[in-house]
C-alpha positions in Angstrom: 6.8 -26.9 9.1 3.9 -27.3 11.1 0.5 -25.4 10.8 1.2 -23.9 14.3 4.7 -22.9 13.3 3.2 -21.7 10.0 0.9 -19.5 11.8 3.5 -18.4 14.4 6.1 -17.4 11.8 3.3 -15.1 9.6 2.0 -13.8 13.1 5.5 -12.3 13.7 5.5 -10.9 9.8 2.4 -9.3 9.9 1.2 -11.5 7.5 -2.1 -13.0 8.9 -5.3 -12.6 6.5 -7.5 -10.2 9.3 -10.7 -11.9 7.8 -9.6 -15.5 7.4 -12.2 -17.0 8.7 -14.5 -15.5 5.7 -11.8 -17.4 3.3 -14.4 -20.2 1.8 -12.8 -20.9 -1.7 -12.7 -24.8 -1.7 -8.9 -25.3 -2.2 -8.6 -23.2 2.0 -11.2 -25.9 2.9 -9.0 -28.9 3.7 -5.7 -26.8 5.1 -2.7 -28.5 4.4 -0.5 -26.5 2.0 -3.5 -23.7 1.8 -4.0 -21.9 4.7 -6.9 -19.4 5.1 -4.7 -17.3 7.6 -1.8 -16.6 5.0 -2.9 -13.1 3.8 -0.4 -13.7 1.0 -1.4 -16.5 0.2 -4.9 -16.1 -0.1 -4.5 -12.8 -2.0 -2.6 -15.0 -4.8 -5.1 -17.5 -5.0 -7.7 -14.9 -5.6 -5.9 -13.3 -8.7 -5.6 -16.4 -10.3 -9.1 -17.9 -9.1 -10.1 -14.6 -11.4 -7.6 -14.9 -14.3 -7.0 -18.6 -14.3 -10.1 -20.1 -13.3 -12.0 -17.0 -14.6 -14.5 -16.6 -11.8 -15.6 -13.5 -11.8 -14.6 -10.7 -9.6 -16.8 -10.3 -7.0 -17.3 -14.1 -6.5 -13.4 -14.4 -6.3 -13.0 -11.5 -3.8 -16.2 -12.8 -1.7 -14.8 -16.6 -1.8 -11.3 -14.9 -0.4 -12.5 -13.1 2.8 -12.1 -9.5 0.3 -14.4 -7.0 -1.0 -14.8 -6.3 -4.3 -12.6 -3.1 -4.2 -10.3 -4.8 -2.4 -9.6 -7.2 -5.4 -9.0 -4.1 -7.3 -6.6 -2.8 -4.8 -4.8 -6.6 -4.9 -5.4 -6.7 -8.6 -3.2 -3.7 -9.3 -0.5 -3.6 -6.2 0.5 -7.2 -8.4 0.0 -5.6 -11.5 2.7 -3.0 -10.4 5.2 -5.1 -8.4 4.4 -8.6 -9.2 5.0 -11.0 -5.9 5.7 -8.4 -3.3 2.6 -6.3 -4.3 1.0 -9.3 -2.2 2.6 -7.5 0.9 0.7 -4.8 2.2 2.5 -1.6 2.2 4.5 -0.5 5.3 2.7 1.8 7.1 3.5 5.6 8.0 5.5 7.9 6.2 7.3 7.6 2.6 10.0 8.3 2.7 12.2 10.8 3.3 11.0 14.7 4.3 10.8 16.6 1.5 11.3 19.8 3.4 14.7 20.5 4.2 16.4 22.5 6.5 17.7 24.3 3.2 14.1 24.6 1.6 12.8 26.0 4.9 15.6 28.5 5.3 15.3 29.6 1.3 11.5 30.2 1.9 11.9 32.2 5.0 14.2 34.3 3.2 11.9 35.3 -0.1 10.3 38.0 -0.7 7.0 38.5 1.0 5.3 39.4 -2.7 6.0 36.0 -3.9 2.9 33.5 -3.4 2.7 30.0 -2.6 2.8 28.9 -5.8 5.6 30.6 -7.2 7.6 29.9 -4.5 6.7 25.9 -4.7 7.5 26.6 -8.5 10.9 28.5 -7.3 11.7 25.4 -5.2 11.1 22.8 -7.8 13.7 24.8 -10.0 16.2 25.3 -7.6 15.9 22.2 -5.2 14.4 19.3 -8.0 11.9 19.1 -4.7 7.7 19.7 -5.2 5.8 21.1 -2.6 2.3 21.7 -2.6 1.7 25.4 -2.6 -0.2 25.1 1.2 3.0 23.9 2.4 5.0 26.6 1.1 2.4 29.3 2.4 2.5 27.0 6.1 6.2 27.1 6.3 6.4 30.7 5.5 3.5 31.3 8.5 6.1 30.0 11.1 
């Protein structure tokens, strides 16, 4: 695979380092086999310049194009999920809805005198679902 190709084919997975040219840690000097741009890449070289190596943190995350938070952030998305904590997380929502037609309906249909919170309590019983107490009180608004 060529370094173009290489580039091309993490361009189309979302998986180019956004501050690769701030990637100065010796072994993304010569490219080759490391490549500044491959956010994975880079993100696993900077763990184990840290654990391996043992440079410290903030040199490690400064030598990687990262911050010193954002090690952390890298540090424990790996510590969690091993490999594909390197990924960065998809973005937007979480999964599914948590408010169902069926919650909605059941909260509609309570009593007035109930509050928010023992209705999210009421819900979590009934349902196995938690709702924040403001959600409960916003649903009941409509």
């Amino acid at each position: 695979m060529t370094e173009a190709s290489r580039v091309r084919a993490l361009t189309e997975a979302g998986l180019v380092h956004p501050n690769a040219e701030a990637v100065i840690a010796p072994l993304f000097a010569g490219g080759g086999f490391f490549l500044a741009v491959d956010k994975v890449q880079v993100k696993y070289e900077m763990l184990r310049a840290h654990l391996v190596d043992g440079i410290n943190v903030t040199d490690a995350a400064a030598t990687h194009g990262y911050s010193r938070a954002g090690f952390y952030l890298v540090q424990a998305a790996f510590d969690r999920d091993g490999m594909s904590g390197l990924l960065d997380d998809k973005r937007g929502r979480r999964g599914p809805v948590k408010l169902t037609a069926a919650i909605a309906e059941f909260l509609h249909s309570a009593p007035a005198s109930l509050s928010g919170a023992a209705l999210a309590e009421e819900v979590a019983d009934r349902f196995g679902v938690r709702l924040h107490r403001r959600t409960v009180e916003r649903v009941r608004r409509r």
